[in-house]
C-alpha positions in Angstrom: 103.9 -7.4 -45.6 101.5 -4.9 -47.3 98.2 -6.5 -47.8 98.8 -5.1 -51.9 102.1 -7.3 -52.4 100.2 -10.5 -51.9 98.2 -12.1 -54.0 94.2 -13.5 -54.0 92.8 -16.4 -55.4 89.6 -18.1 -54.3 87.5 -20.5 -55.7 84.1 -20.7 -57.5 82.8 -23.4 -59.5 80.5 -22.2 -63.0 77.3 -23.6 -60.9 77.6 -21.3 -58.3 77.4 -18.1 -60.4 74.7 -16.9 -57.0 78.5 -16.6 -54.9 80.2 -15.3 -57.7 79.1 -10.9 -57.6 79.7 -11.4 -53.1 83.4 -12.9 -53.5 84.3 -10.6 -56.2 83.3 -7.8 -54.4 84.7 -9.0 -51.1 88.7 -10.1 -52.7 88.4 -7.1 -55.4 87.8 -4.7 -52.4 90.5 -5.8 -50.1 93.6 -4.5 -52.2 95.7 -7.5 -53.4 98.0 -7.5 -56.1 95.3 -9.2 -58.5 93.0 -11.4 -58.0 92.8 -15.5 -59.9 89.1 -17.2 -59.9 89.3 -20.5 -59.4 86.9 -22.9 -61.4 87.9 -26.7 -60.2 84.4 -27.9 -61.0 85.6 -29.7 -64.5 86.4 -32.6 -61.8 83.5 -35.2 -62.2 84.0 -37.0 -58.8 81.2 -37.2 -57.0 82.8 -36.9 -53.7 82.7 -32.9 -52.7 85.8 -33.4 -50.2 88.0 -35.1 -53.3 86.8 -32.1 -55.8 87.3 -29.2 -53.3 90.7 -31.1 -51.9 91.9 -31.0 -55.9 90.5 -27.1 -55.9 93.2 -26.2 -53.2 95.8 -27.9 -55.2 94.5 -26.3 -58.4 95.5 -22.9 -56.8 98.8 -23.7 -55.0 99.3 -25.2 -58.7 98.6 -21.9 -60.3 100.2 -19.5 -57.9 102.9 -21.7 -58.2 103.3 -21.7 -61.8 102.9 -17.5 -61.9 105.4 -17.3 -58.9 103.0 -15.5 -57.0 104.3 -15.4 -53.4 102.7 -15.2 -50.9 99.0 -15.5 -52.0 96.1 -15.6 -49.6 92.8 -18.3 -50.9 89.2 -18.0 -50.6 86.3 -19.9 -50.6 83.3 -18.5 -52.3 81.1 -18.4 -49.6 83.8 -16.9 -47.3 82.6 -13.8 -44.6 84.7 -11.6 -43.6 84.1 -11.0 -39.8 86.3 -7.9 -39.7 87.9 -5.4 -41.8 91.1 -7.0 -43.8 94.2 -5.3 -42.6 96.5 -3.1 -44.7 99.3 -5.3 -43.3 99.8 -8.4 -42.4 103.3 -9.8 -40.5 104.1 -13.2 -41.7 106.9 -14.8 -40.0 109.8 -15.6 -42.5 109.6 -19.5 -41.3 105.7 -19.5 -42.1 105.1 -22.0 -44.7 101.4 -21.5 -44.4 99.4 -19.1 -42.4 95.6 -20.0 -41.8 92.6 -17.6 -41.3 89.5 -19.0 -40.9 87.6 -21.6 -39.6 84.5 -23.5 -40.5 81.0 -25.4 -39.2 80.2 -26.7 -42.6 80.6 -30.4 -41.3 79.3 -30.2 -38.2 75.8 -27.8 -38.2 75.2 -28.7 -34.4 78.2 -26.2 -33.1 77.3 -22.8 -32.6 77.8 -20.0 -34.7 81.7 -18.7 -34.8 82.4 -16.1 -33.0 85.7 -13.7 -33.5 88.7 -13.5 -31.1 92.1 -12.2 -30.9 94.6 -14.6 -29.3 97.1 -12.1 -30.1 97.9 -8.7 -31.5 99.0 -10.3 -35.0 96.3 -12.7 -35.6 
């Protein structure tokens, strides 16, 4: 699928307006159908994992809502480790396709690192 039939979201809370200009630049430059911000901060839990859990939903909600199929989502302080691709193959079975990975719970593992484990992802 050409990487300007799907569409972006990502998400970024009103007190985080220092992430804000990066992201923008980063989803605006990649060539997506349009782009949705995201602002799930209205949430008053105090538990981060229950807020940013309800974020997700907030966008499968919304790209739901505006049929936007298939939509990719980002997290504001997302880095792209590579230049995005002008297509991407999704399998017509895939449900959901996951790029990324994370250290933000455990700060002891060293940095990521990028590798192909094939020619597709």
């Amino acid at each position: 699928m050409k990487t300007k039939q799907i569409y972006g979201y990502y998400i970024n809370p009103d007190h985080f307006h220092s992430r804000t200009e990066k992201i923008e630049e980063v989803v605006n430059g990649l060539g997506l159908a349009s782009v949705h911000r995201i602002n799930p901060f209205i949430d008053t839990d105090p538990n981060k994992c229950n807020r940013m859990s309800r974020a997700h939903l907030m966008a499968i909600e919304m790209a739901d809502t505006k049929k936007h199929y298939p939509y990719i989502l980002f997290e504001d302080d997302c880095q792209p480790m590579r230049d995005f691709p002008k297509e991407i193959p999704i399998p017509a079975e895939a449900d959901l396709i996951y790029l990324g990975g994370s250290n933000y719970w455990n700060p002891e593992l060293p940095p990521l690192g990028l590798g192909l484990f094939d020619d597709n992802y």
